[in-house]
C-alpha positions in Angstrom: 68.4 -10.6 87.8 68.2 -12.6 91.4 71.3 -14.7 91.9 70.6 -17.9 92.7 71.2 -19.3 96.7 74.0 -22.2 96.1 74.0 -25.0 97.6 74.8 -25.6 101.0 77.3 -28.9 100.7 78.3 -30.2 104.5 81.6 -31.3 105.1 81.8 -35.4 105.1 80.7 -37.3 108.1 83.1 -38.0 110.5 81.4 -39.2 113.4 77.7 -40.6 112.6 76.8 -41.2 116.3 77.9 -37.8 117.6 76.3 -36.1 115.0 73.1 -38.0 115.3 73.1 -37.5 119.6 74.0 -33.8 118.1 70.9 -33.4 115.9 69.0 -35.5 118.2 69.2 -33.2 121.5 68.9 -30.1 119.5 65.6 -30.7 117.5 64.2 -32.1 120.5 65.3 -28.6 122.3 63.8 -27.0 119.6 60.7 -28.8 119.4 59.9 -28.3 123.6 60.9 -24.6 123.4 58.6 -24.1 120.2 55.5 -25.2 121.4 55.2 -27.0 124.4 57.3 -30.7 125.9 55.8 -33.7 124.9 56.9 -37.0 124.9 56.3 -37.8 121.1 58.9 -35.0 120.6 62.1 -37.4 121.9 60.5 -40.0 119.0 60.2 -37.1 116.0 63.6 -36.3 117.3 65.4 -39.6 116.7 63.5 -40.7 113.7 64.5 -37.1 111.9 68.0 -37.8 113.5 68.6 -41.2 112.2 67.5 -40.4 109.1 69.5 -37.3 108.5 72.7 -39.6 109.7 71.8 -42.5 107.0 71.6 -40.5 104.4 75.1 -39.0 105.3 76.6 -42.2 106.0 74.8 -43.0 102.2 77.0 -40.2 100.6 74.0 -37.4 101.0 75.9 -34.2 101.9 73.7 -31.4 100.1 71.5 -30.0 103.0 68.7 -29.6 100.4 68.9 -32.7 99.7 69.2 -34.0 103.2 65.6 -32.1 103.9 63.9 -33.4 101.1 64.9 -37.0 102.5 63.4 -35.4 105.8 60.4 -34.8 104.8 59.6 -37.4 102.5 60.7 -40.1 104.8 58.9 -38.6 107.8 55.4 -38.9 106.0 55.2 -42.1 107.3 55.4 -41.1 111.1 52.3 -40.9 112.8 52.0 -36.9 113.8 48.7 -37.6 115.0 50.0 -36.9 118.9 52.0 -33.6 117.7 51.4 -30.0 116.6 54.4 -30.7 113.8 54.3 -32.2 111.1 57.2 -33.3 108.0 58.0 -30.2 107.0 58.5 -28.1 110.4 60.9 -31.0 111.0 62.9 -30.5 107.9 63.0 -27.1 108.3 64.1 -26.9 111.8 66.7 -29.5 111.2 68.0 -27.5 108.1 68.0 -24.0 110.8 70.0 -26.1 113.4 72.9 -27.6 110.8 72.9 -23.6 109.3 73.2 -22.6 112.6 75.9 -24.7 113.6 77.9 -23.9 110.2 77.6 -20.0 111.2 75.4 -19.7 107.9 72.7 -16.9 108.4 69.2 -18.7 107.8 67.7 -15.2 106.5 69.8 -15.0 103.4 72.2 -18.1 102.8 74.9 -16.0 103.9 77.6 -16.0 106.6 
């Protein structure tokens, strides 16, 4: 039988506004290197950044849940000038904090 993947628990927050200018500057990266540089992607960037910070600075420190938060809160931003959408936003923000915690995104291992 599979073993489950456990949970991926981040360490507490210790600095929201570094972590947020963090998150921020990589997703945006990541968004202008995945498809092409557009202006709406410094907006999906900080909205997905602030976010992921609040519910941190709420107590929110497992990564699942931190994407779920994501993409439910991000159904209300207007994708409409975009090729993303909630869920590539979750995802990549979950790749860039397994990333930065040397966790390999292939099989939840480091």
């Amino acid at each position: 039988m599979a073993k489950p993947i456990p949970a991926i628990v981040l360490p507490p927050l210790e600095n929201p506004q570094q972590e947020k200018e963090w998150l921020k500057e990589g997703l945006n990266e990541w968004l202008d290197r995945e498809f092409i540089p557009e202006i709406i992607n410094k907006k999906i960037a900080e909205r997905a950044a602030t976010i992921f910070v609040r519910q941190r600075l709420e107590g929110e420190n497992d990564l699942g849940s931190l994407v779920i938060a994501i993409v439910t809160e991000m159904q209300s931003f207007d994708f409409s000038q975009s090729f993303y959408g909630e869920f590539a936003i979750a995802n990549a923000v979950s790749d860039l904090v397994l990333d930065s915690l040397g966790i390999d995104r292939c099989c939840g291992e480091s």
